[in-house]
MMTF fields as JSON, N, C-alpha, C and O atoms, coordinates in Angstrom:
{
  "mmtfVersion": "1.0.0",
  "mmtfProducer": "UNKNOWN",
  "numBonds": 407,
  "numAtoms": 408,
  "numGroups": 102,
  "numChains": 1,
  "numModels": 1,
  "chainsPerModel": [1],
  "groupsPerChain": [102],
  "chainIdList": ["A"],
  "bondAtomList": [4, 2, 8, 6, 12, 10, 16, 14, 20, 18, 24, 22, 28, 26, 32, 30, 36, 34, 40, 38, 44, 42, 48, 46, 52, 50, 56, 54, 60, 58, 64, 62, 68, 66, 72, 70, 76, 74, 80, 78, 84, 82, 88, 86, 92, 90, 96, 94, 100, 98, 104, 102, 108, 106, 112, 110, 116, 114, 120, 118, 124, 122, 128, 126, 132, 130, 136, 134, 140, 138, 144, 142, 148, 146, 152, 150, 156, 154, 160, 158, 164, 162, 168, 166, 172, 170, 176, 174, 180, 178, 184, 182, 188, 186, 192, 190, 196, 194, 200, 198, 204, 202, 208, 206, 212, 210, 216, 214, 220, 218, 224, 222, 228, 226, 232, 230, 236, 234, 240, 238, 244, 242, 248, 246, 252, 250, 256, 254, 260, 258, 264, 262, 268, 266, 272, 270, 276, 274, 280, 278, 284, 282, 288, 286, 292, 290, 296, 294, 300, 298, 304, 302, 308, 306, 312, 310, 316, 314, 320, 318, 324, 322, 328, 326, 332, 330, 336, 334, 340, 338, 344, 342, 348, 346, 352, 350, 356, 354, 360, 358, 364, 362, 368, 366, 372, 370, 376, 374, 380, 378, 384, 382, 388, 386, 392, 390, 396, 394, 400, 398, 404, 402],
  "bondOrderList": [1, 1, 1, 1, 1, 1, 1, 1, 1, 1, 1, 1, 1, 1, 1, 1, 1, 1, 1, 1, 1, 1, 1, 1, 1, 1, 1, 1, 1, 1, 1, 1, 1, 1, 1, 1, 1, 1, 1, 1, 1, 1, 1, 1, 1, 1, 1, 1, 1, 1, 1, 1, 1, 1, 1, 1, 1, 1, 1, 1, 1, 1, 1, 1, 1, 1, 1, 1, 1, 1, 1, 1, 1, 1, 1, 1, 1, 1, 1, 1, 1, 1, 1, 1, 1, 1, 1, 1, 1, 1, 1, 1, 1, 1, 1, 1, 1, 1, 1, 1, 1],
  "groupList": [{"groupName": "UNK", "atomNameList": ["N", "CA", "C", "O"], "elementList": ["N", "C", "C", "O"], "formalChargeList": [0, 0, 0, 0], "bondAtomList": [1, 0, 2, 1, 3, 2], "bondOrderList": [1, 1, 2], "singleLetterCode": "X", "chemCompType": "L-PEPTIDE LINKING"}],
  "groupTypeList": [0, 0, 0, 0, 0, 0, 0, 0, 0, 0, 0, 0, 0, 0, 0, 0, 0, 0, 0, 0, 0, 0, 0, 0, 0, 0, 0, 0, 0, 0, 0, 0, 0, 0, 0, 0, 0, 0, 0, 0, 0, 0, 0, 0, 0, 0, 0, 0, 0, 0, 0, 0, 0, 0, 0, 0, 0, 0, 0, 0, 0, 0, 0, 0, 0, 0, 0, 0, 0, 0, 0, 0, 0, 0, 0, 0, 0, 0, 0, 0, 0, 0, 0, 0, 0, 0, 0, 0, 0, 0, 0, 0, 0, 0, 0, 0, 0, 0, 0, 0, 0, 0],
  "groupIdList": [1, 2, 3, 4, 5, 6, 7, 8, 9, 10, 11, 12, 13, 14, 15, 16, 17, 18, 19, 20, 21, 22, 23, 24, 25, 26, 27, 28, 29, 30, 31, 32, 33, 34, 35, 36, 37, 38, 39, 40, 41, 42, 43, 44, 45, 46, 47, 48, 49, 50, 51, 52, 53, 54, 55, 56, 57, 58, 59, 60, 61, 62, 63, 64, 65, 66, 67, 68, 69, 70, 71, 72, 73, 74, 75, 76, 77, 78, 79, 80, 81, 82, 83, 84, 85, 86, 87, 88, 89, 90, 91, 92, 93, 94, 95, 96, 97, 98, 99, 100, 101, 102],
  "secStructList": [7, 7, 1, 2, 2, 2, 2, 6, 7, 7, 7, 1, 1, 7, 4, 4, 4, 2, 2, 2, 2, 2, 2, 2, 2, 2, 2, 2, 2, 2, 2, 2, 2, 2, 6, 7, 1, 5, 7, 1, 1, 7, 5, 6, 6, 5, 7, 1, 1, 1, 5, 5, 6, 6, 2, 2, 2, 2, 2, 2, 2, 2, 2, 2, 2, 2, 2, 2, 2, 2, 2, 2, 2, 2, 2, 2, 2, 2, 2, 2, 2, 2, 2, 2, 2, 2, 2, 2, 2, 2, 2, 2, 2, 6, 6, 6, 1, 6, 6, 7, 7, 7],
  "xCoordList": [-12.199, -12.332, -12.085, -12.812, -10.92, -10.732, -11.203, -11.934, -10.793, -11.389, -10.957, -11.611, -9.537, -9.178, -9.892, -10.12, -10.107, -11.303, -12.118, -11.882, -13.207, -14.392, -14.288, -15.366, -13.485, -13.002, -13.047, -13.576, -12.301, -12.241, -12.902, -12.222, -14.067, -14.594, -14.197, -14.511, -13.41, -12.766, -14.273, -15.486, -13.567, -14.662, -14.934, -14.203, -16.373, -16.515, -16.542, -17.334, -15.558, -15.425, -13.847, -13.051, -13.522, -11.945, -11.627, -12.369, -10.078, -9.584, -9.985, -10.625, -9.703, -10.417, -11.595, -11.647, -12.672, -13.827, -13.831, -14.847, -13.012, -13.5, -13.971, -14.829, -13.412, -13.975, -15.66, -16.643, -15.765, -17.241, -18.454, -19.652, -17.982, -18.742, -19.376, -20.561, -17.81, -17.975, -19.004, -19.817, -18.735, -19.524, -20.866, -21.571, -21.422, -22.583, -23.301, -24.352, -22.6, -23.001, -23.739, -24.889, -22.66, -23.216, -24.501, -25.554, -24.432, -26.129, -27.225, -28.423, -26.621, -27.846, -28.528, -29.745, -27.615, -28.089, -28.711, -29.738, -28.222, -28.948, -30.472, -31.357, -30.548, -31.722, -32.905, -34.075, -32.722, -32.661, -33.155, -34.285, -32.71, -32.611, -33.844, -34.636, -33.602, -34.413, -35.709, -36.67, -35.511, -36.725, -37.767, -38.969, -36.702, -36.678, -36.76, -36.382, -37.288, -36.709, -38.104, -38.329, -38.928, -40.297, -41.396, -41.197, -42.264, -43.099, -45.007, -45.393, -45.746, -46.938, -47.913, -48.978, -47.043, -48.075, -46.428, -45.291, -46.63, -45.568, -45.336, -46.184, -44.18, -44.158, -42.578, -42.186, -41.889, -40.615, -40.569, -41.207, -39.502, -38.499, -38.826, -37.99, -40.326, -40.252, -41.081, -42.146, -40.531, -40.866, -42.221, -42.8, -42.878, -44.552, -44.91, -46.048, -43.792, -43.846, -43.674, -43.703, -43.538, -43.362, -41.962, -41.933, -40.722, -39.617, -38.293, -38.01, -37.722, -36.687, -36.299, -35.715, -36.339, -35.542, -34.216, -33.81, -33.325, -31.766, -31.093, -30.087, -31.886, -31.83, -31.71, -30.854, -32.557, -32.017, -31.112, -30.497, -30.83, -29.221, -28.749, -27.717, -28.624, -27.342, -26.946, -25.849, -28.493, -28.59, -27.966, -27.372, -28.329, -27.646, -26.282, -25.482, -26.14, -24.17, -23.575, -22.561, -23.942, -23.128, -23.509, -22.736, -24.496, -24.443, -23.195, -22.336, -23.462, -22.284, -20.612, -19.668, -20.795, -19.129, -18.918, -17.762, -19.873, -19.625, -20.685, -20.55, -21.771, -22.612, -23.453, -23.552, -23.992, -24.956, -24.114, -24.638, -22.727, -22.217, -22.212, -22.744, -21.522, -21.583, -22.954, -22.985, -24.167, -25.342, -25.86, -26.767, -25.262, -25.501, -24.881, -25.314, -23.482, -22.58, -23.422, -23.958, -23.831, -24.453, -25.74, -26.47, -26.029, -27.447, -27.401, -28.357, -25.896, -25.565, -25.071, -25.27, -24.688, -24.044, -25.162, -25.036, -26.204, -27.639, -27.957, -28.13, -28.07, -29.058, -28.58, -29.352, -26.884, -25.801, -26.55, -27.317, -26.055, -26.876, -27.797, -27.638, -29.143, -30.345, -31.61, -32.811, -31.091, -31.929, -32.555, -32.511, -33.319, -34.149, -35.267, -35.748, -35.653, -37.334, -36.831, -37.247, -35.604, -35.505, -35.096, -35.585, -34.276, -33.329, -34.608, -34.613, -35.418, -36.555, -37.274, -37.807, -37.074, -37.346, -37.178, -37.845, -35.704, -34.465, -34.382, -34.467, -34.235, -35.096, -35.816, -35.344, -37.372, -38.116, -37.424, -37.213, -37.164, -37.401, -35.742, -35.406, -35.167, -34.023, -34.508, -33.724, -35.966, -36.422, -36.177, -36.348, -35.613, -35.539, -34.136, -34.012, -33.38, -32.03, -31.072, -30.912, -30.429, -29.725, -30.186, -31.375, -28.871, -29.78, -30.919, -31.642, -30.663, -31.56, -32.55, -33.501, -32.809, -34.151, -34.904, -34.453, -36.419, -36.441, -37.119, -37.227],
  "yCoordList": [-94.753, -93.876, -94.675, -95.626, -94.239, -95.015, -94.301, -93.313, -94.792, -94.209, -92.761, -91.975, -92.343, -90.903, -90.169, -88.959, -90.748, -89.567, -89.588, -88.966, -90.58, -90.499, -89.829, -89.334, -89.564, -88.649, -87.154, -86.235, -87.186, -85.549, -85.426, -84.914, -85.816, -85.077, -85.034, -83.938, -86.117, -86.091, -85.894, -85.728, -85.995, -85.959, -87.8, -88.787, -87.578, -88.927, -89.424, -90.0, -88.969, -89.891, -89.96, -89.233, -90.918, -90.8, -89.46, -88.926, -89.337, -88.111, -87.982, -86.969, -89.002, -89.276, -88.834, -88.559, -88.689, -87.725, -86.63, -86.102, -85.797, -84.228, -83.33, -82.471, -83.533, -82.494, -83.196, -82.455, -84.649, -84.801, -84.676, -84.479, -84.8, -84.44, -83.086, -82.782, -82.037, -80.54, -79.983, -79.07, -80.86, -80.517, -80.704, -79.707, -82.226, -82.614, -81.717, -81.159, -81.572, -80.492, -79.03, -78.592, -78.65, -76.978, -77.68, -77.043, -78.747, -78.361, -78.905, -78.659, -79.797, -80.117, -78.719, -78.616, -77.662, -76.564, -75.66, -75.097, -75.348, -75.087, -75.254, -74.398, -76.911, -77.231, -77.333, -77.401, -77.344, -76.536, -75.133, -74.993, -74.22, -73.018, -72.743, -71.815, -73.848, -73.014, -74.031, -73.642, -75.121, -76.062, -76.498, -76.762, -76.441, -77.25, -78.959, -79.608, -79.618, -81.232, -81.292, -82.501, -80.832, -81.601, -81.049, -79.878, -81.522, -80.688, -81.386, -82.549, -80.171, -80.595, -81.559, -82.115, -81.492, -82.109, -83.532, -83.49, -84.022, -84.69, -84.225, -83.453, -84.482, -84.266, -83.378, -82.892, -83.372, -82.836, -81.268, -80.261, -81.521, -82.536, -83.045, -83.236, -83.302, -84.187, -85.749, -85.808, -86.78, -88.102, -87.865, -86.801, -89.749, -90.189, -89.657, -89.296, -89.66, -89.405, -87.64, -86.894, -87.107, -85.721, -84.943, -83.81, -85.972, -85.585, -85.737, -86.664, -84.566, -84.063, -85.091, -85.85, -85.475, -86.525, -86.48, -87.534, -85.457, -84.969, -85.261, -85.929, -84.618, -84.54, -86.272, -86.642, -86.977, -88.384, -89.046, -89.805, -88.828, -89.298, -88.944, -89.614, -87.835, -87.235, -88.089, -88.607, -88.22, -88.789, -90.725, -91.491, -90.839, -92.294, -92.258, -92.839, -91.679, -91.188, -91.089, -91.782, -90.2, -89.601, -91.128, -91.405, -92.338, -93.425, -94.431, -95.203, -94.127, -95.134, -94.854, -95.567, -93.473, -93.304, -93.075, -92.88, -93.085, -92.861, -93.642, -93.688, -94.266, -94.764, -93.732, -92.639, -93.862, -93.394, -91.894, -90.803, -92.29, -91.001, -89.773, -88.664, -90.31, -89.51, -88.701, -87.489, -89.535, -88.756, -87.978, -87.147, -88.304, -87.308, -85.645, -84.537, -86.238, -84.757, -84.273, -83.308, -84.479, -83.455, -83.397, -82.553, -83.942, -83.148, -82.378, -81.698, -82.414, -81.359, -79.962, -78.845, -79.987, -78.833, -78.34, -77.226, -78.842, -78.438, -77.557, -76.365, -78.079, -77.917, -76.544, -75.599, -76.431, -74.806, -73.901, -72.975, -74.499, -73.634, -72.874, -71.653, -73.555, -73.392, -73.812, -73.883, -74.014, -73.855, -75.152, -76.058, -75.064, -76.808, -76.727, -77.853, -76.387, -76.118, -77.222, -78.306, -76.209, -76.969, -78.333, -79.338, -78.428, -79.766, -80.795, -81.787, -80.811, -81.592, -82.265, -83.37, -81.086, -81.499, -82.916, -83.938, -82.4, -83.171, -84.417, -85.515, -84.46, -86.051, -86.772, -87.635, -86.328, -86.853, -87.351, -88.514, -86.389, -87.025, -88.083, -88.85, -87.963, -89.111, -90.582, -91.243, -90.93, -91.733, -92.879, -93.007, -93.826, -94.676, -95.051, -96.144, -94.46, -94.541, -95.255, -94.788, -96.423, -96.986, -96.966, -97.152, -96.641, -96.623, -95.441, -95.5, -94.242, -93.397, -93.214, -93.427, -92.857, -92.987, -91.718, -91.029, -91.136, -90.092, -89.538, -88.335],
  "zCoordList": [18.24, 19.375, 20.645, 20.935, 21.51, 22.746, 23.949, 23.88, 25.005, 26.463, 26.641, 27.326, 25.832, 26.123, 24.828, 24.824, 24.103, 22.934, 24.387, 25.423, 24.05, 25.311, 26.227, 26.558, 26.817, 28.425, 28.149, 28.773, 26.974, 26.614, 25.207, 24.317, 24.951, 24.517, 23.056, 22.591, 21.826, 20.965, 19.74, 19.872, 18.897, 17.653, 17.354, 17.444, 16.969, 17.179, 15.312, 14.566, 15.23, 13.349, 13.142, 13.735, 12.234, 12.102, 10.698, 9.873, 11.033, 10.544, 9.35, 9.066, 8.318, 6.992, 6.515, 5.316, 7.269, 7.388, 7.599, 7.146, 8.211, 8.493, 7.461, 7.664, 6.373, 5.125, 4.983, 4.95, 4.914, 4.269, 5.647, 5.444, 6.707, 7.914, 8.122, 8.254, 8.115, 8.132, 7.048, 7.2, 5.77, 4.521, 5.12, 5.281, 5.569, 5.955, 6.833, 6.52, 8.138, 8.854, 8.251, 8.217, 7.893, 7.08, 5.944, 5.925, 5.175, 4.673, 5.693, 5.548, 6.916, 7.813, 8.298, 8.452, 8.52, 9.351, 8.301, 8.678, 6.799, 5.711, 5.809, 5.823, 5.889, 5.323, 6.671, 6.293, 7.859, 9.188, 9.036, 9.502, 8.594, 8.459, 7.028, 6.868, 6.245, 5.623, 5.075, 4.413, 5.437, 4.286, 6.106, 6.114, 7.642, 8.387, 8.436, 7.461, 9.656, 9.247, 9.422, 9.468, 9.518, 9.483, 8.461, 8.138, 8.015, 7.262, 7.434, 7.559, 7.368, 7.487, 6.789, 7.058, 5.763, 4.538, 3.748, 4.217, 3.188, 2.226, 1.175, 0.727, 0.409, -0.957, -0.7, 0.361, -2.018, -1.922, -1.315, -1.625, -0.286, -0.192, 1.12, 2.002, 1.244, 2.304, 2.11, 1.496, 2.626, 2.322, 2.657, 2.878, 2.655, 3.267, 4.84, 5.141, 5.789, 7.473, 7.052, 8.031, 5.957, 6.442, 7.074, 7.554, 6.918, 7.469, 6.31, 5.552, 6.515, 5.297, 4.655, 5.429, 3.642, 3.125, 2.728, 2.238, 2.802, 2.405, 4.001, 4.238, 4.899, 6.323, 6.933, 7.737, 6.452, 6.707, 6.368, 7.117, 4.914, 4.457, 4.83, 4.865, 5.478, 6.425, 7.334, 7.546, 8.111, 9.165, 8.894, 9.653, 7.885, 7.553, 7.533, 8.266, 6.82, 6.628, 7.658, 7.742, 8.864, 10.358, 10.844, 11.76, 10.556, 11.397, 10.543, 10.969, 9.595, 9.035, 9.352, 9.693, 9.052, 9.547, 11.12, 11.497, 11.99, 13.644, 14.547, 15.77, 13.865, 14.67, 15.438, 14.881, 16.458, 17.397, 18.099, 18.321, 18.322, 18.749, 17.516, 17.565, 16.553, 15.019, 14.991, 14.776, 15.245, 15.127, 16.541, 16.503, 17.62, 18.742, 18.623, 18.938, 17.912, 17.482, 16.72, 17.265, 15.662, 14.844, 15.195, 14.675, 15.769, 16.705, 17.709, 18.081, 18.438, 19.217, 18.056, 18.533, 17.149, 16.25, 15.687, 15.177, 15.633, 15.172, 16.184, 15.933, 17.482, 18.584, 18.881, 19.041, 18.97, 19.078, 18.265, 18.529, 17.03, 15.867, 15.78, 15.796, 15.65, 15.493, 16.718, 16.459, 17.84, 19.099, 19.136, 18.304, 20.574, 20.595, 20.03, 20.159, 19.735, 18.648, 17.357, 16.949, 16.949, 15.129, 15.669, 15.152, 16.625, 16.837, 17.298, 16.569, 18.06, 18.521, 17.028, 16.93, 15.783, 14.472, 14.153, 13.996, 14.126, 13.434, 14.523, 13.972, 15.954, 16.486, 15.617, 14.877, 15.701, 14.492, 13.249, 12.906, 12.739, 10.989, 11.164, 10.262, 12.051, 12.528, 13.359, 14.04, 13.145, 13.804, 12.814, 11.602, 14.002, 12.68, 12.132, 11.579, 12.214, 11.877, 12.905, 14.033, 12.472, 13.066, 14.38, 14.639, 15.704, 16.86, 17.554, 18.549, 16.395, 17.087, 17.561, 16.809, 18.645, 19.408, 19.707, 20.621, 18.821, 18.856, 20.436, 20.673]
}
């Protein structure tokens, strides 16, 4: 990604990814939609902290193939999605990941 992605706004993963990203995306908002990213108690499918555990591999994956921007995009495609309530979730249970800062 160079200064003209950055300027306008490009997708922040290379082309080689779009099918497994797009894939990633649609079950982040799935599991969003229906399990959410946080939970009160532990136990499947949520880890010891109480936060999705499918939802973090995601979250590992969007850092490996894009880093910190990779995981801002799909926290912005969340946030479109499913409003700032769920997305404030998905902060959380993304704590922890590479550079994310919840």
């Amino acid at each position: 990604m160079g200064f003209i992605t950055d300027l306008f706004g490009g997708k922040p993963y290379p082309a080689q990814s779009k099918q497994e990203v797009e894939k990633l995306l649609i079950e982040l908002i799935r599991i969003g939609t229906t399990d959410d990213f946080l939970s009160e108690r532990p136990g499947p499918p949520f880890n010891m902290q109480c936060r999705h555990i499918r939802a973090r591999e995601i979250g590992k994956r969007f850092h490996e193939i894009g880093g910190l921007r990779m995981m801002e995009y799909g926290h912005k495609v969340v946030k479109r999605k499913l409003g700032k309530k769920i997305v404030s979730h998905l902060e959380y249970a993304w704590s922890e990941i590479g550079d994310w800062i919840a």
